[in-house]
Each structure stands twice: as structure tokens, then as C-alpha cells.
ZADREN-827079 format. One record per residue: residue in one letter; x, y, z of N, C-alpha, C in turn. Coordinates in steps of 0.1 Angstrom, whole numbers, plus 5000, padded with zeros to 4 digits. Example, Ala and Ser with C-alpha at 12.3 -4.5 7.8 and 13.67 -1.06 7.14 Angstrom:
BEGIN
a513249435078512349555078513249675078;s512849785071513749895071512950005079;
This chain:
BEGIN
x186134995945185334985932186135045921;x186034955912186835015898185735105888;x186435165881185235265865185035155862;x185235085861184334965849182934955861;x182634945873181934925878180935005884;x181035145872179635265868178735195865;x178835075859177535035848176334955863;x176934985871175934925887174935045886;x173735015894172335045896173235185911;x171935275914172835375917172635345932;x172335245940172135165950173835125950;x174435085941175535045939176735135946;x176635265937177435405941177835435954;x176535425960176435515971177335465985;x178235625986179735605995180835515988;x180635505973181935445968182835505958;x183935495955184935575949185135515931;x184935535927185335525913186535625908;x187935565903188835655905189835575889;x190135695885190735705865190235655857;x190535715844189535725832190435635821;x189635585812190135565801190035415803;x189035325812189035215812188435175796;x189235085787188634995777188034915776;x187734825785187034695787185234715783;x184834655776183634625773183134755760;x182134795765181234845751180834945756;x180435055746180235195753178835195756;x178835295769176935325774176235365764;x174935295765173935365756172735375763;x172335495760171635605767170635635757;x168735605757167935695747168135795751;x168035845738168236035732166936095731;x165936005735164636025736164536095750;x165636065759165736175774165836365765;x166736355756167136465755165736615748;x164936495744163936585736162236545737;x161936435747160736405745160036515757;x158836555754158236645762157536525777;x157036445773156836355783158236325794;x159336345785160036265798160536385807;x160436535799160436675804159536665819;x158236625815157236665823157236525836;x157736415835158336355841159236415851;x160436495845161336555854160836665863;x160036745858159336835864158736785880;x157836675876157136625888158036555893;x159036465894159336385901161436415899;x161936515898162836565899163236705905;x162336835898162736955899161636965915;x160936895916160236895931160636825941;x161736795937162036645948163936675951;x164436725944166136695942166236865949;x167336905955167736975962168737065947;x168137165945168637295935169137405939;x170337455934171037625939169937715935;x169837785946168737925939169738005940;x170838085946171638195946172638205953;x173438335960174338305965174138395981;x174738385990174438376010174438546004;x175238605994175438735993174238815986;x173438745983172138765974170838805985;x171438715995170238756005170638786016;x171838876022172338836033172038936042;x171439026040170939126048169339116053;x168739146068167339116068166539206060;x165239176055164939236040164839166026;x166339116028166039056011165638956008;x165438985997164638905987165238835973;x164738675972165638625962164238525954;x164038555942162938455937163838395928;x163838275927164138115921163138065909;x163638025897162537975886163637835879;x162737775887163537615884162137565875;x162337595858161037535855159537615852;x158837565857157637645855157537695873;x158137645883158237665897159037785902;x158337865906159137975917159338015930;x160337975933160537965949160738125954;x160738155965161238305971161938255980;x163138325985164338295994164138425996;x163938436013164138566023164738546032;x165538666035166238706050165238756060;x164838686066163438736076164438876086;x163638946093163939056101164539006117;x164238866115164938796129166538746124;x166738756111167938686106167938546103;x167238536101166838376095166538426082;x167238266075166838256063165638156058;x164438176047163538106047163238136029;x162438026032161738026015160738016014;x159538026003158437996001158237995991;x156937885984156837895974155838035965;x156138035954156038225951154538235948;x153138195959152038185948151338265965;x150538335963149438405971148238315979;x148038285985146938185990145338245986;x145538345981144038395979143738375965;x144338435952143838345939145438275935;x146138275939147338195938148638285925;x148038445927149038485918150838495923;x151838515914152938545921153038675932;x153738645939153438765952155338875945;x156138815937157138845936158138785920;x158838875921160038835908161038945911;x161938865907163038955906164238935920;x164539055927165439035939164539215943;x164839165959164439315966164739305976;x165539415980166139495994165239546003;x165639526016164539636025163539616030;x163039496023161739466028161239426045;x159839486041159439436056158139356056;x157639306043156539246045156239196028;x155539096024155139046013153939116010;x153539166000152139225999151539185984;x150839095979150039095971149839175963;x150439195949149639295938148339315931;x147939185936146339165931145339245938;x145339175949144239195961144739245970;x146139225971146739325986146939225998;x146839165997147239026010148539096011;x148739036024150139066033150438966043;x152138936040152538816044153838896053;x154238856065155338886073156338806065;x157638846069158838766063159038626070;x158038556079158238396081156538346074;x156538396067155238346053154038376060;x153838416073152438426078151238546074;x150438486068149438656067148738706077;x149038826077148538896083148139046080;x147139026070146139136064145739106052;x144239096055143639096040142339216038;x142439316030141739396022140139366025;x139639456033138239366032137739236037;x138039186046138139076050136738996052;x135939116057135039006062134438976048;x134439006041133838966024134138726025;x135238766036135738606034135038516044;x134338536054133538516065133738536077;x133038526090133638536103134938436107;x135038376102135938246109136838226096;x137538286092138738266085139638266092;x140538196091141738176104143238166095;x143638306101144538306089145838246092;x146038186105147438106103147037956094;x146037946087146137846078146437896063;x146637986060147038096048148338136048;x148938086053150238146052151038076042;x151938126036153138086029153337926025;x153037886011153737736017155337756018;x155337656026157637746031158137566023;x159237626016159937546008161337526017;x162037366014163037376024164237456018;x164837486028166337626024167637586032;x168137566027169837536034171137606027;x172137596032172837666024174537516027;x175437596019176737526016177637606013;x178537636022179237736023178537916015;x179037976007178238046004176938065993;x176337905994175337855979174237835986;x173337915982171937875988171537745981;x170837675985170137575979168437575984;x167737485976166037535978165637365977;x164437305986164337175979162537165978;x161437195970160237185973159137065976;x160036945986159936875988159636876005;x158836876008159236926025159636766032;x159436646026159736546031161236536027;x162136606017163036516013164236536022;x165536426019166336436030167036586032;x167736576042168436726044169536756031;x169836886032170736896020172236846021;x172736816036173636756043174136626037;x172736566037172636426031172536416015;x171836526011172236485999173836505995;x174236625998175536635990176436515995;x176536466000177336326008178636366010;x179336316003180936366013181536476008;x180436545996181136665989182136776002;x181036876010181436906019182836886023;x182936786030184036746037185236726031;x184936656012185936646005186236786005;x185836885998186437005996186237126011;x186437066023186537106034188237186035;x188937186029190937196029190337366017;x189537326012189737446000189137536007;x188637556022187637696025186637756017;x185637686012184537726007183837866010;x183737876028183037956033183238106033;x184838066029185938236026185238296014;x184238206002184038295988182938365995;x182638455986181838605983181538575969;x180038615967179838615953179738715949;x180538765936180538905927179638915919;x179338795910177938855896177638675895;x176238665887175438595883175038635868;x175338545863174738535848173738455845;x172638515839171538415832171438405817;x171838295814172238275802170738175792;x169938205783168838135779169538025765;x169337875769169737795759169237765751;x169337705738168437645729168737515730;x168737425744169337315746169337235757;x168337135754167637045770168437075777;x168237055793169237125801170037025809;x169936845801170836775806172036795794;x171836825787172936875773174436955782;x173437005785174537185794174937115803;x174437045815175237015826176236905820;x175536815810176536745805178136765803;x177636885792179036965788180236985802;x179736985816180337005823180836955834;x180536835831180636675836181536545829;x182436585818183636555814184936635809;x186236565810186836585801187636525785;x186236455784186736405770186736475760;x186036615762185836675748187036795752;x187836785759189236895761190136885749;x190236755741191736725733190536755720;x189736835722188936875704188737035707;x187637045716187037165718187437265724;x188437185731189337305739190637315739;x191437285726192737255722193837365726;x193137455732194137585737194537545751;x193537475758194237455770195137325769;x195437245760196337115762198337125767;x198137305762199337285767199437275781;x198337345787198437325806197737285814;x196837165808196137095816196436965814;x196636865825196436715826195336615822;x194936625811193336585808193436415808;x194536325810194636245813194436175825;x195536215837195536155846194936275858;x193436285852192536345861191736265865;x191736185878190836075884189636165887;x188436065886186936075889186636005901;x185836095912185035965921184036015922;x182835905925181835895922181335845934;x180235895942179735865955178435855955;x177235865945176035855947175335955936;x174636055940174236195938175736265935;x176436245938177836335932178836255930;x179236335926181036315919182236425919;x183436425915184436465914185736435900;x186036495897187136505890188036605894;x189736545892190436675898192036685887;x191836835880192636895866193836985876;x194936855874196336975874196237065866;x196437195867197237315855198537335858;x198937375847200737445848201337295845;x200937185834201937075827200737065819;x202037035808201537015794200536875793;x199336855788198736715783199736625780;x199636505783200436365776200036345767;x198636395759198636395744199436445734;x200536595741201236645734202236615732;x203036595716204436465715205736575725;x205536725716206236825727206036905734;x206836935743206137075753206937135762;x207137225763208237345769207837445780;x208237535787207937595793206937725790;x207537765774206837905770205437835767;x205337705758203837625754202837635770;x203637575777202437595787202037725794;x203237805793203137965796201738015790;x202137995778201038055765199738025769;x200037835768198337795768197537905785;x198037895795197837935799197138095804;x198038165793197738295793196438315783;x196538195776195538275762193738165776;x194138075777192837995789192138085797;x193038145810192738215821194038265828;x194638325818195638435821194738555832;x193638515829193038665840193438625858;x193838495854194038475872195338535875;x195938545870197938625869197338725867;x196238805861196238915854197438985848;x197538865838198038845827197038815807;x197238905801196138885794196738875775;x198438895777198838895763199838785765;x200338755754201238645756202738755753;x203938695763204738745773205938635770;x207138645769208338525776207938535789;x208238315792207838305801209238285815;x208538315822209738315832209538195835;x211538195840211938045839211837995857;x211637845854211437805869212837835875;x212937855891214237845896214637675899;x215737705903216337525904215037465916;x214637335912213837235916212337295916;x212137385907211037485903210237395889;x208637405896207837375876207337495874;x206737465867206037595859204637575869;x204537525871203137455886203937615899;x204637575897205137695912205237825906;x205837895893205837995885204138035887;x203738005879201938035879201938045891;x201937945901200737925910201438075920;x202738125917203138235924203038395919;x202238385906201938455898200838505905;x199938405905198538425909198138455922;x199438395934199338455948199438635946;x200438635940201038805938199838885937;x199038815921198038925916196738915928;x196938785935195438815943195938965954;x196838925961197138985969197439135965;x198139125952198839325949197539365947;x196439335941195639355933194039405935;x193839225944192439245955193039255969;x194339275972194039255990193639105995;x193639005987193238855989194538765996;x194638726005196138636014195738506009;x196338475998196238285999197538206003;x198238286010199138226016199538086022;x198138076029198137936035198037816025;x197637846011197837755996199137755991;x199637605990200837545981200637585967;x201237595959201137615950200737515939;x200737395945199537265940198537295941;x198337325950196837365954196337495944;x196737575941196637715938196537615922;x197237485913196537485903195937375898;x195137325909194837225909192837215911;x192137195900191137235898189837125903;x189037125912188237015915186937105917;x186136985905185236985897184336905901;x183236915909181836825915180836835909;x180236745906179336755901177936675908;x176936755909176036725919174436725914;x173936615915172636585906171636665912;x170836725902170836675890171636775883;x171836895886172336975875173437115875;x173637055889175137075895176337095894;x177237185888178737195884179537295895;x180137245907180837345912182337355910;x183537435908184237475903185337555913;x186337455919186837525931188637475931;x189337605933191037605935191137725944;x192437705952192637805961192037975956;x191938005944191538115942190338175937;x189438055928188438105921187737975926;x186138015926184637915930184037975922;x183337915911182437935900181537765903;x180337835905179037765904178237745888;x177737655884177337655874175437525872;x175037575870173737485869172837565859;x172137415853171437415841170237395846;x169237465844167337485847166937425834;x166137375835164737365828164137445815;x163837455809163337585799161637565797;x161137635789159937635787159337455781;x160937475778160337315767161437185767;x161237095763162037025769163737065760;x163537145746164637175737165237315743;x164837325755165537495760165837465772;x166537565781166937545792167637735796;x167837705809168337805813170037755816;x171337845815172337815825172437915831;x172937955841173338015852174437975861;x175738065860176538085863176838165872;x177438115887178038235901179438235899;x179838365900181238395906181438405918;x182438375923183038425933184438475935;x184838505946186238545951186538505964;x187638505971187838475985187638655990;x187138606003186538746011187638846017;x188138946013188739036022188639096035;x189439066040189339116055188839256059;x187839256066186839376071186239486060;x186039416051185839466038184039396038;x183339506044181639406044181239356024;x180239266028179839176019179139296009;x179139325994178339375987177139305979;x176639355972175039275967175639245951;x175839125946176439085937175339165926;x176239195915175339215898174739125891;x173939095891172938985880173039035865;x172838975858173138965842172238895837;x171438925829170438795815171338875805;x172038755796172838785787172238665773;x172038685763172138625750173038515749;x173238425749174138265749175038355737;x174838405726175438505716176538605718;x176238645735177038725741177438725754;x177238545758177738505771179138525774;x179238545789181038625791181238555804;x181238405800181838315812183238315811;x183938365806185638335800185838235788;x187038255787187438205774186838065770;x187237975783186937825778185437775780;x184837835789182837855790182537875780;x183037965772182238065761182737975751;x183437865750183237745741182237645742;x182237615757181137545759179637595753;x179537725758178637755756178037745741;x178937825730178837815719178737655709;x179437545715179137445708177537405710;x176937435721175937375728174837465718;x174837565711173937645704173437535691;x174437405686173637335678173637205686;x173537195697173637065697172336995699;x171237045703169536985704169336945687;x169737045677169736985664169936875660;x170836835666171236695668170936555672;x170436585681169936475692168036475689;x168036605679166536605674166336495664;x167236445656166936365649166736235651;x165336195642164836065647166035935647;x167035955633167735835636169035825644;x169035915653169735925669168835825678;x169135715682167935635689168835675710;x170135615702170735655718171735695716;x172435795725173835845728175035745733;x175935715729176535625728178335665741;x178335645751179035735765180435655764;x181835715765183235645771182935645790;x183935555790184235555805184635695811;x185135785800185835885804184336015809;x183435955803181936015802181436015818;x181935905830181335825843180135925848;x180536045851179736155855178136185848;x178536155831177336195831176336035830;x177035935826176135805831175835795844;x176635885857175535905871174235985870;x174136065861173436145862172136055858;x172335985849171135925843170635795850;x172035725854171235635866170435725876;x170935845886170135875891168635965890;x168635985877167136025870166235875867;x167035815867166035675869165935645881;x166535625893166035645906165135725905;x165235815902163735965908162835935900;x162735855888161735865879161135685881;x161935645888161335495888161535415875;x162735425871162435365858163635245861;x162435105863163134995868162534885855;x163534775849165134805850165334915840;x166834915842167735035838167235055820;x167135115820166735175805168235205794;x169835205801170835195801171535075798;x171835065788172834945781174534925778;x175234845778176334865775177634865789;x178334955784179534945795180234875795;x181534905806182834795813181934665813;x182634565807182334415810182934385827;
């Protein structure tokens, strides 16, 4: 299947490859902008998306000891993710069965039991109650294994929890489709997550995932990196529920007329020099005979993992080491993986349909006999977000962009082929929302 043949129903997609950008043929997608701001179509997603689609709540390191505690706010919904005292992992949804207040917020170590701030109910860590305050107040025949926890489903993916409040829906297996397996060569299971950011947007939260579901806006908004990224011939495939794109680093864009060794040095150091921990600009060392600047970097970066953290990526080519694949997983899914760095990224819901939350995981690859620590969480101001250099672009254009799409004579958003990723996203919110035929116009002839 060719990119011209995105403009298919998402029955179409599913287990097929859509692969390079820049097809011209036909007319560009149009998309109502009425997704981006109407409260009805918000409250739409709510019921028949954020309850139904399989969402990241945190990371295997957030909960990985028996005791902890992980609460989830996708929306107006709050899930709890626990390490039960048998070692199982479980969830529930965060409301008390006696007046239905939250039982929890936040994260907590240690625990041995759920207990109610209202009334004092008490839940064991597999959601069951067992103790209520006064009981017989409730009659002789209360039977409390009908009170227990509703349990929300929980799975994980390499080190990414995921939550689905759907108890019928398919496994998370199935949803991700061949993600897994595609990025099965990069060792997923090796990250460790360091910190979590919560970031509050002023910006529907298909806006944000948007942002992170192309690269057509690289040769404007992110003009620092052109000296060392391939923003051309970065194929997309497209399987259903997900996608992929995959960014050489260490060679200059083909948009640039020239380009040298120190240019992509530079771009590089000023992008994510932190992976060389490298952070000024420097002469750059020259390749050896049958050497690119792809091997320079990518041996830069073996050095600093290794002098630095004690990290062996030895078993990675130095392709591999700069070679960036980018999944994108509905609804609001951005994972972010090369032999050295896994950054997770997803956009929540906000109070309204013009806000949203993002939330950003780090990780690292895991050090040998070096036990797991309890990652740092962060609510930071979008004003003073510290995802790195080229995030903290994204982030910052996205502070006006609901202003935008707020106005009445915006009827639809008008998508390139180079866009495929995020025209999945919206066919598959018309699957979940039932919106038959496609509300979607245009495209590849």
C-alpha cells in the first residue's frame, strides 16, 4: 500500500505499511476544526475514547515495589495503579464504593491497605474490602465481596504502564499491533525511568499529540536541527492504531544547498549535544578514512554513556546509536526510542476541550546491579517546561495555537501527505466515535 492510500477508512490500515512522504498527487486532507474546540465533541471523547482506548499511566519504576501506589487522571477519570504485596500489578478505578469519594491522589510507598478518608472503608491491595467503620449501621447481610474495587485493566510494555477502563476491550498486545516486535532490536525492556513531567496546556490535546506526529514543521520550527537530521527521506508506516516514522541524525537535510562536517557538528551540539555531553560548540573532529559524521557522533555518545553512566551500548552500530524511531500510538501516544534515550510523551485531556495536559517520561538504559530508583515527578508551567531544546519548541509554539483554530472562520484544517500520522489519528477517532461516513475530505487521488 502506497501514502496516497491514507485517505482509506481505518478497516483499510490495519497490518499495512504506508512507507515515504511527500506524495503530491491529489488535494490536501480536510479535517473540521470543530474537533479541535467544540465541547460536545470533547465530551464525545471522554465517553467513547478515554474509556475505551488503552492510555500510559506511568512508568514499571513508579510502581515497582509491593506497596506502591500510582494514581492516573486521564480527564475527569482517575485510575490507581498498585503493586499488590503478592507482586502483582493491578488497578482500580479511584472512587470508594460507599459515597464514591477518591480513596487516593498522588503516588505512595509502603502501603498495605487502601483506607477511605471519608468514612474509613478499607480496601486490601487486590481492591477487596475488608473493613467498614460501624458496620452494622449498613445491615445484617452486607456482603462485602460485592464492594470491592472496580479493577481497571493494567498491562505494561517494556517499561510503560498502560491502564484501559474498559474491562471488555481488546488486550494491550492487540492493541499496540506490531509496535512491540517492530522495536523488539532496540531492547525496550533495558530503560529505567528517571523523571516525569507534567506539563498544563492551553491546547486541545489533539493539538499536542499532533505536534508530535510529523515532520513537516522541522524545515520552519526547528531550523537548528536541519544541519543533522534527514527530514526527507524519513519513511512512515502506518498499521492501524499506530505508526512509525524513522530520523537519521549525524547528515545534513537535502533541503540544505550546503553542508560540511562542522554544520552538522554544530547543529547537533546546539539540538542534543547532551547525548555526547557536549554542550558548547567545539571544532569538529574529522571522520577517519571510510568514516561519516554518523560514526563520529554515534562514538561520542557510546563513550559518554559508558565514561559517564556505566551504560554498555556496545552491542549498537553506530546507525543504530543515530537513528531515531518515532511511534505513534492512538490516541495520544508519542514514543521516542534510539540505542540510547526512550522518552515517552502523551497528551491528556484538560478540564475543557481548549486545555490539556502533556506528560513527558524519561528514561535511560539500566546499569548492571545498580537496583531500580523511584523516578522524580515534576508539574512544571508550559512557561518553564525543560523537555530539551527541540520540545521546548514544540511546546512553546503550541501556547498560541487553540487561538487559532478558535476562530469561527477556520471551518477545517487543511493536512500534507507528509501530515499521514496525524490523518490516522482522526480516522481512528471516527471508528471510536462512530462517525460513519468519514467526516474527512480530500487526499491522494
Amino acid at each position: 500500500m502506497s501514502l496516497a492510500d491514507v485517505g482509506g477508512t481505518r478497516e483499510d490500515l490495519l497490518g499495512t505499511a504506508i512507507s515515504s512522504v511527500g506524495n503530491s498527487q491529489g488535494t490536501p486532507f480536510r479535517i473540521p476544526a470543530d474537533r479541535y474546540r467544540s465541547e460536545a465533541f470533547a465530551e464525545r471523547e471522554h465517553e467513547h475514547v478515554w474509556q475505551k482506548a488503552w492510555i500510559v499511566a506511568c512508568s514499571i519504576d513508579h510502581v515497582a515495589a509491593p506497596g506502591d501506589l500510582y494514581e492516573v487522571r486521564i480527564g475527569r477519570y482517575s485510575v490507581l495503579v498498585v503493586r499488590g504485596r503478592d507482586g502483582e500489578l493491578r488497578a482500580f478505578q479511584n472512587a470508594c464504593k460507599h459515597r464514591g469519594i477518591a480513596l487516593c491522589s498522588g503516588s505512595a510507598q509502603g502501603l498495605k491497605h487502601l483506607r477511605c478518608p471519608y468514612h474509613g472503608w478499607m480496601y486490601d491491595l487486590r481492591g477487596q474490602l475488608t473493613g467498614m467503620p460501624s458496620h452494622k449501621g449498613l445491615g445484617e447481610n452486607v456482603d462485602k465481596s460485592e464492594l470491592g474495587l472496580t479493577p481497571v485493566q493494567v498491562d505494561t510494555w517494556g517499561p510503560i504502564v498502560f491502564v484501559n477502563l474498559d474491562p471488555e476491550a481488546m488486550t494491550l498486545s492487540e492493541f499496540l499491533e506490531v509496535v512491540p516486535q517492530d522495536a523488539k532490536a532496540l531492547k525496550v525492556d533495558d530503560f529505567r525511568c528517571y523523571a516525569k513531567i507534567r506539563t498544563e496546556m492551553p491546547a486541545n490535546w489533539k493539538l499536542v499529540a499532533d505536534s508530535f506526529s510529523e515532520t513537516y514543521h522541522v524545515q520552519t520550527l526547528h531550523r537548528e536541527m536541519l544541519g543533522s537530521i534527514d527530514d526527507i527521506n524519513s519513511g512512515q508506516e502506518i498499521w492501524g492504531r499506530t505508526g512509525v516514522s524513522r530520523q537519521l541524525y549525524g547528515v545534513a537535510s537535502p533541503r540544505l544547498i550546503k553542508s560540511d562536517n562542522q554544520l552538522i557538528w554544530d547543529s547537533f551540539i546546539v539540538t542534543q549535544g547532551e547525548r555526547m555531553g557536549i554542550t558548547e560548540s567545539c571544532p569538529a573532529p574529522m571522520p577517519a578514512e571510510g568514516e561519516t559524521m554518523v560514526d563520529v557522533i554515534g562514538e561520542r555518545i557510546r563513550a559518554y554513556q559508558k565514561d559517564e553512566k556505566g551504560i554498555d551500548l556496545s552491542g549498537f552500530s553506530n546507525h543504530e546509536m543515530l537513528l531515531l524511531h518515532q511511534y505513534n500510538i492512538f490516541p495520544n501516544l508519542t514514543v521516542l526510542i534510539s540505542a540510547d534515550l526512550l522518552q515517552v510523551l502523551s497528551a491528556r485531556p484538560g478540564a475543557t476541550a481548549d486545555t490539556s495536559e502533556l506528560i513527558g517520561m524519561s528514561f535511560e538504559r539500566e546499569i548492571k546491579d545498580v537496583p531500580r530508583a523511584r523516578p522524580f515527578d515534576l508539574d512544571m508551567p508550559a512557561d518553564q517546561a525543560g523537555f530539551g531544546f527541540v520540545l521546548n519548541q514544540d511546546v512553546d509554539i503550541l501556547k498560541n495555537a487553540q487561538r487559532g483554530v478558535n476562530q469561527p472562520g477556520l471551518t477545517h484544517i487543511s493536512l500534507s501527505c507528509e501530515e499521514a500520522r496525524v490523518v490516522n489519528t482522526h480516522r481512528n477517532l471516527e471508528h471510536y466515535l462512530g462517525i460513519e461516513p468519514s467526516e474527512i475530505t480530500g487526499g491522494p487521488a
